[in-house]
N, C-alpha and C positions, 0 to 999 in steps of 0.2 A: 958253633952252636946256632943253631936256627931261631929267630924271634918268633915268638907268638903271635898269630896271624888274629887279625881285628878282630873275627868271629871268635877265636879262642879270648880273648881277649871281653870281647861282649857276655862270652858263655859262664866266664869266671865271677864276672861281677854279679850277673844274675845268679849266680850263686849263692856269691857273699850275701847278697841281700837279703835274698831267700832265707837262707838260714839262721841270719841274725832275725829277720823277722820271726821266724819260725821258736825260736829261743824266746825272746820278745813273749810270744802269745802263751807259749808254756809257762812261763815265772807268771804272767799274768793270769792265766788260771788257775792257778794257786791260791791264788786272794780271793777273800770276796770284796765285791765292788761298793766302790767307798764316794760318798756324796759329802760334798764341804756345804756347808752355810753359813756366810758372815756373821761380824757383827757390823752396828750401828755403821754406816760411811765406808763398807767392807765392798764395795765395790764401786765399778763405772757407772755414770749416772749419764741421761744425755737427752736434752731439748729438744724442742721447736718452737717457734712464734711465730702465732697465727693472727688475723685480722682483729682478732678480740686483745689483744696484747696495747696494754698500754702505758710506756716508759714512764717510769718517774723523773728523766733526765736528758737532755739531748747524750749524755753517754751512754744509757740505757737503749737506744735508738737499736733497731735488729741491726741497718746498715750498716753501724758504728760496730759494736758489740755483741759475738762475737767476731772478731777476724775471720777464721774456719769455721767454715760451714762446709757439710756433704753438699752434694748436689740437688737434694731432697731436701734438705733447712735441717736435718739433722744439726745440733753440734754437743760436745764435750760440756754437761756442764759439772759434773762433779768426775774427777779434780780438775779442775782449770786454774793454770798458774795466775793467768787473769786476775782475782781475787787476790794478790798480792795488792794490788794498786787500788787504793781508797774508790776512784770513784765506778770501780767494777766492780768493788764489793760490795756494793748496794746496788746494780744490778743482780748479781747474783742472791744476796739476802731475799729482793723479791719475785728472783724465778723459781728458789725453794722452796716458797712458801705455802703454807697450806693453810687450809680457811676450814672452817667447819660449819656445815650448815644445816641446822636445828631442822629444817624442814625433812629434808631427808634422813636425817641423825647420823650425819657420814661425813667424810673430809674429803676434800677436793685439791685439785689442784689452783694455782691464780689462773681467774680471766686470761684467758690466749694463752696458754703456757702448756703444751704437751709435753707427757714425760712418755721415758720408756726405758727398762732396762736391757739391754745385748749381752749375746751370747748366753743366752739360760741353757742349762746343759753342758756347758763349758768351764773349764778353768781360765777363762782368755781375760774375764770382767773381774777375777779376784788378784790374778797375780802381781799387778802394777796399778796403782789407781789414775795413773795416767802413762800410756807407754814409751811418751818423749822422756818422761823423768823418771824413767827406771829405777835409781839407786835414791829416788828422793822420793819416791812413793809406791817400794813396794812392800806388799802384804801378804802374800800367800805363795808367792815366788818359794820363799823357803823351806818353808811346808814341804810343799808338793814336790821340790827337788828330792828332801830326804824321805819322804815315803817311797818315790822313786827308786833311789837310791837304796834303802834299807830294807823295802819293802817288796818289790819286784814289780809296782804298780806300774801304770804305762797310761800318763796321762789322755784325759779324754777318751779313753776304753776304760779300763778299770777306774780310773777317779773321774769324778764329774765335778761337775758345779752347778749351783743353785741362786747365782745372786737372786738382787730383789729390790725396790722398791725401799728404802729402810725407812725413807719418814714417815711411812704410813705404818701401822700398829694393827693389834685387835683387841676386841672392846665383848665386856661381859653378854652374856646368852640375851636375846633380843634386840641387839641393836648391829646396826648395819658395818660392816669392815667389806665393802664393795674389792679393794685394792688387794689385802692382806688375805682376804678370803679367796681368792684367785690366785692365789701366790701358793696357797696350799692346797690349790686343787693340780696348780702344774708339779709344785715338789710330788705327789702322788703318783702322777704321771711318770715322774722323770725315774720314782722309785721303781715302780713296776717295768719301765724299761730298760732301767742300768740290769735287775735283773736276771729279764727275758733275753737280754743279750751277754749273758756271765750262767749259762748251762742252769737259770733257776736259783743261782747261791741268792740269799738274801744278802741286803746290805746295811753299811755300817754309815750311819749317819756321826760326821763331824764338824762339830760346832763351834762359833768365838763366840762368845760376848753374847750381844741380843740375838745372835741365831741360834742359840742354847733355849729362849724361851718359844720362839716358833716352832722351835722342833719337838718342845716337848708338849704343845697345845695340839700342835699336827699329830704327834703318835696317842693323845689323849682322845681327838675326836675322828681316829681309826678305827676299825672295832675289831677285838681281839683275833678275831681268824684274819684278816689281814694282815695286823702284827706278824703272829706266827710265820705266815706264810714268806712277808717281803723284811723282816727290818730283824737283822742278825743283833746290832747291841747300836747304843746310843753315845759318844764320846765326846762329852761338853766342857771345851778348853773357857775358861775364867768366863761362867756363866754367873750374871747376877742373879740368883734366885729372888733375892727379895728386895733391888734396885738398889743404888748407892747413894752416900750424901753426898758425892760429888755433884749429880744430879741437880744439888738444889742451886748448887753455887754457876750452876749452868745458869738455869731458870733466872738468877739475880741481877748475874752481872756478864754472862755470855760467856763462851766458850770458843779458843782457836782451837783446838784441835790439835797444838803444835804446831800450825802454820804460823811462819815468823811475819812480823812486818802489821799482821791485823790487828785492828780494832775490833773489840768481842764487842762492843755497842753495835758495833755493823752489824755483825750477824746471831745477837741476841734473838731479834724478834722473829725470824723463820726459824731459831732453837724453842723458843718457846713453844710454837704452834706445830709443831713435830707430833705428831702422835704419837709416835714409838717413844720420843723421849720422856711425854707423861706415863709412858708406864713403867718408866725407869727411874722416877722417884721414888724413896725407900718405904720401903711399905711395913704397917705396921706389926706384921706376924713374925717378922727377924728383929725390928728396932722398938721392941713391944714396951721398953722399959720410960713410963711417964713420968722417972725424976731426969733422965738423961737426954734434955733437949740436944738437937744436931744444930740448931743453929742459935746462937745467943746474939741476942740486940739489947740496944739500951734503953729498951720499951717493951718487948717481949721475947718471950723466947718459943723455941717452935719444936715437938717432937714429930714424929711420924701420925701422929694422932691431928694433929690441927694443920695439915697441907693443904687444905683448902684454906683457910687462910692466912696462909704464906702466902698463896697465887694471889690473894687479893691482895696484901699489900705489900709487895713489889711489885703493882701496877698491873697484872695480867691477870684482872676479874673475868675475860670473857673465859679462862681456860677451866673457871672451877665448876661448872656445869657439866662440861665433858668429863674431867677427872669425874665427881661425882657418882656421875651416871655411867658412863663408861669402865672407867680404868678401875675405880673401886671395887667392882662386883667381879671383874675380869682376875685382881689379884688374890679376893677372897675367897677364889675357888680352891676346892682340894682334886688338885689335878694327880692323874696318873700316868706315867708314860707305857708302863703295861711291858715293856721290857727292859732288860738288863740295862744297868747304867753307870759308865765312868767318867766320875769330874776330875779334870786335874787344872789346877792352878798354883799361880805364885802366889807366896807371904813373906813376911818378912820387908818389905815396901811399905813405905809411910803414904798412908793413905785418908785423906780427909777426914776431918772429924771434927769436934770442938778444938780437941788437940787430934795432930797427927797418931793416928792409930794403926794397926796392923792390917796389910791386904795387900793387893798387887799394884797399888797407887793409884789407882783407879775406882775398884767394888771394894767394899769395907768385906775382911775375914769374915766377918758374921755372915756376911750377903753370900759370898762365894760358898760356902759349906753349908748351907742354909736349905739343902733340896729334899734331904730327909725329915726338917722340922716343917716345912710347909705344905710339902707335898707327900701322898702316900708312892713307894717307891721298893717293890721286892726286892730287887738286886743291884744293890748300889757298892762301888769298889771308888774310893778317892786316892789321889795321890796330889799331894803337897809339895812343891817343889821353889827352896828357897833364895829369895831373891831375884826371884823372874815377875819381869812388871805383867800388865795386864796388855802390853801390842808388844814385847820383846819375847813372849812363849811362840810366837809364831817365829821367830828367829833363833834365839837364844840356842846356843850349842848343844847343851844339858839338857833342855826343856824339848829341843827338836830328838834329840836321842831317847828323852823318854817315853817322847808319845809314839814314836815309832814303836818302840820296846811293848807299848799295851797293843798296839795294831797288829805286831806280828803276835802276842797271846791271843788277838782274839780269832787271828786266821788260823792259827796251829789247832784250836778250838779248846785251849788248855785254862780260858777263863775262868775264871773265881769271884766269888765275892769277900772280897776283903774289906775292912771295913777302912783303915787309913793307911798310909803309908807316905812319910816325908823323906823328900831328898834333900839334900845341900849340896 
């Protein structure tokens, strides 16, 4: 028997290829085309220091600090394992850091400190928060495999991505979100082009955490025929509607994030000055009840009513101005997303409180289910799914199986409004 000559040989593989591609764009047009947006720390973050840059430390020093640099001064600063070792986590506390300046009524970055985020448009900045440590900082990896897998998606064609900027926030009608306001003119963008390049299907925005409330200010100050036109339904995995008390215990005493080895005093003070994170303090249209303080001291006690001054006294007077004027009027809006919408998160998780109370260990139950009491919302469908934390739905076996299960209803187009629905 005669072997097959290189040309037959060549002719076969362009075949195979073809074909699988060709299969590939079929299952792929089936769907409509699906845009992710973080939460809080839900992506790559990444530097520069410039002439205006000025260390707090010879470790701090650009030369010293970090090791890796692009060729450009780019470098990695969110996640950099860096930040393990005390005296790079005070550089990094003060490359994060954000300043707020009254004059302009806008938040900036530090003196010499350029930020930027990569790959918008991509799933490249959500799926690892750093890509040397894979298995030790990834986030969206899982997701996107089983929508892949379940869904017949094909990353970076039919699914996209949105990262963003997360310290930065947006702030009630009048006042300036320079950052966040740009952040939702490119998500608009990227909307109308996922698309233009998907034969016209609209698309299905999905959300974690704090990208559940950008998304829903972004379809609020859309105006209905655009709705119509570009945004099939809205899918906000463990969104805080109305902020958590974890929030406060941020604000007090700092927050690792589950990074092992740190000190939360290290990087308390760029948590505080976060903008996004003051709008993630619990707000009082969910935690409305003024016998049931969230945090109790041996001097006072504090409900959602008196957060201005908590900030004062755990030391962080400059923030209550901002909150204030900013974050108050932003939360006490009655927003509406103007299309269909499904929440689904974990319960059953002990979740801060006075006492441990019910939620995904993260957003207090109240906060997570809280989208129909704060905001006006025509077609709202939630599912409950128990014992899934508030970063383990994005993994979690059950929880990956059921958001697939709503994404293929909402491609089949056999969606419903339902009003609850719990899994275990």
């Amino acid at each position: 028997m005669n072997k097959p000559s290189s040309l037959h040989l060549v002719l076969i593989t362009m075949l195979t290829t073809a074909t699988m591609t060709l299969m590939s764009q079929a299952t792929g047009n089936n769907v409509h085309p699906l845009i992710l947006i973080p939460g809080n720390g839900g992506n790559q973050l990444e530097a520069r220091l410039d002439r205006d840059y000025k260390p707090s430390s010879v470790w701090c020093s650009s030369w010293l600090y970090p090791t890796r640099k692009k060729s450009d001064g780019w470098f990695r600063l969110w996640f950099d394992a860096a930040v393990l070792f005390s005296p790079f986590t005070k550089c990094f506390n003060e490359r994060m850091m954000l300043y707020y300046d009254a004059d302009l009524d806008d938040y900036q970055n530090a003196p010499g400190v350029q930020t930027r985020v990569s790959h918008f448009g991509s799933t490249k900045s959500l799926l690892y928060l750093n890509p040397r440590l894979r298995d030790a900082t990834s986030y969206m990896s899982h997701l996107v495999k089983a929508l892949e897998k379940g869904c017949g998606y094909v990353n970076d064609q039919t699914i996209l991505g949105a990262p963003y900027d997360f310290r930065y926030g947006l702030a009630g009608s009048g006042h300036s979100t320079r950052v966040a306001s740009q952040y939702l003119q490119d998500l608009k963008q990227l909307v109308e082009k996922a698309s233009s390049e998907n034969n016209g299907k609209p698309v299905i925005l999905l959300s974690h955490s704090l990208g559940g409330l950008f998304v829903l200010h972004f379809l609020n100050r859309s105006s209905p025929l655009w709705r119509r036109k570009y945004i099939k339904h809205f899918v906000a995995l463990a969104a805080p509607w109305g902020g958590t008390v974890e929030q406060m215990r941020t604000f007090a005493s700092g927050n690792t994030l589950g990074v092992p080895f740190v000190n939360p005093l290290l990087v308390r003070p760029q948590q505080r000055r976060s903008e996004s994170n003051q709008w993630l303090l619990p707000h009082s249209k969910v935690f409305h009840d003024r016998t049931k303080p969230l945090v109790v001291t041996p001097r006072v006690n504090y409900t959602a009513y008196e957060m201005d001054m908590f900030l004062e006294d755990i030391g962080f007077s400059e923030g209550v101005v901002p909150y204030k004027t900013r974050v108050l009027p932003l939360t006490e809006e009655m927003v509406t997303p103007g299309v269909p919408v499904t929440c689904i998160y974990g319960k059953g998780v002990d979740t801060p409180e006075i006492k441990y109370g019910d939620g995904d260990g993260t957003v207090n139950l109240a906060s997570l289910a809280a989208l129909e009491l704060v905001h006006e919302v025509d077609s709202l469908k939630t599912v409950e799914i128990g014992g899934v934390s508030h970063t383990s739905i994005l993994k979690d076996e059950m929880a990956l199986k059921e958001i697939v299960e709503q994404i293929k209803i909402l491609n089949s187009g056999l969606a419903k409004s339902r009003r609850a629905r719990t899994v275990n």
